[in-house]
Structures are given as structure tokens and as C-alpha cells.
N, C-alpha and C positions, 0 to 999 in steps of 0.2 A: 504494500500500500504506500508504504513512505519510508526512503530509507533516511539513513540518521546525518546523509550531507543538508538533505532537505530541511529537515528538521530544525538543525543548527542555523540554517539563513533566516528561519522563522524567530530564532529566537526561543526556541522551545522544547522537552523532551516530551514523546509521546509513546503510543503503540496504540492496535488496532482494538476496539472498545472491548471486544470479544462477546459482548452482548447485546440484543438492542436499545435501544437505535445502534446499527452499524455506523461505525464511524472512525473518526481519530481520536483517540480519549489524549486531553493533554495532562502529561503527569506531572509539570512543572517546565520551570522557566531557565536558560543557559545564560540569558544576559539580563542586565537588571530588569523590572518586571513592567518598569515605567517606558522603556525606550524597548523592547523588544518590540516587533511589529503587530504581531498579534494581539499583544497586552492593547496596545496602540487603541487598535479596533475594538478592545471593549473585552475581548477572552480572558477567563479564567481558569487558571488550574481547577481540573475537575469537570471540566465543559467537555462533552463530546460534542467534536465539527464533524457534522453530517453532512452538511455540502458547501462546494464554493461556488458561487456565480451557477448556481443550478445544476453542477455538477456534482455528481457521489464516487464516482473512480478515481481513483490513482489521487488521493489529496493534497500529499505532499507537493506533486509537481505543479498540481493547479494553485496550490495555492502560492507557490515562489511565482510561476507564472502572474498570476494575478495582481501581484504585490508590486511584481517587475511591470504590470501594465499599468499600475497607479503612477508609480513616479516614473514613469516612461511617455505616458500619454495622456495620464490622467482620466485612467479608465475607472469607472469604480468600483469598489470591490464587496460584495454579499458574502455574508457566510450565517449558516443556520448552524445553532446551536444548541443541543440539553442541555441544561442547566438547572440540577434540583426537581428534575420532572417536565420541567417547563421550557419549551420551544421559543427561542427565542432566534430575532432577526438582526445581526449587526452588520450596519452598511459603514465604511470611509470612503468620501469622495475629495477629500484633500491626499495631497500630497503626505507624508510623511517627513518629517523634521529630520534635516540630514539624511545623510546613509544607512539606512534603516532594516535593507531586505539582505543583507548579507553580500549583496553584490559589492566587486572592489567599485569607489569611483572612477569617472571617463573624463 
């Protein structure tokens, strides 16, 4: 689903929820929890992301993909999430403060 280079450009350590909702359950944060990208958009430790931008496969890569299309083009980026039971919607349509998605800068 997501390997652990993915992971780390998120800002986050994970594995697959192994229950429902199928998902990426996040099991904590690699970089501080304020500047991580995910954090960013509103995720916490213990949220499983079920999708990104309407996708449910491969989430890792959508979601560095996605992250890459925020401060690339300013695309913006959805992710659904459980949270405590409860389905929740976090959208970012700003850019990201600095270098944020693990990408070097250009």
C-alpha cells in the first residue's frame, strides 16, 4: 500500500489499518507534528486515511503525488478520514509553508 520512503515525505509513520474502514492507519509523526504535511491538513495520529482526492489504492503514492500537486500547481488536496468512529472531510487549498512534502527544493 505505502512503502516507508512514502511515508517519510508525509511526514508520518503508518501501516495498513488491517480492519475496517481499509485504509492507512497513521501510527505517528517523523517530523514535528506542526510542520509535517499531513499534520498540516488537519490528520491525527490514530486517523485512518481512507482516501485521497477520491482515491482508495496505492495511498502513499497519491498522497506525495497530491501534496506534490498542491505546491506545484496549486491543486487541492481531499482526504477522508476515521477519526473516533466518525468520517471526517479535510480539504488544503493553500500552498504549504516552505518545503513541506519531503521533496528537495528546485
Amino acid at each position: 500500500m505505502s512503502s516507508p520512503q512514502h511515508l517519510a515525505q508525509l511526514g508520518i509513520t503508518g501501516k495498513p489499518s488491517g480492519t475496517e474502514p481499509r485504509g492507512l492507519l497513521v501510527t505517528g509523526f517523523v517530523s514535528s507534528s506542526e510542520t509535517a504535511p499531513l499534520a498540516v491538513i488537519g490528520v491525527k495520529e490514530g486517523d485512518v486515511i481512507v482516501s485521497c482526492s477520491g482515491q482508495r489504492q496505492q495511498l502513499g503514492v497519491r498522497l506525495v503525488a497530491a501534496f506534490k500537486g498542491l505546491q506545484e500547481r496549486g491543486e487541492p488536496v481531499t482526504l477522508v478520514v476515521m477519526r473516533d468512529g466518525q468520517q471526517l472531510t479535510l480539504e488544503r487549498t493553500e500552498k504549504l509553508p516552505g518545503s513541506q512534502t519531503g521533496q528537495d527544493p528546485k
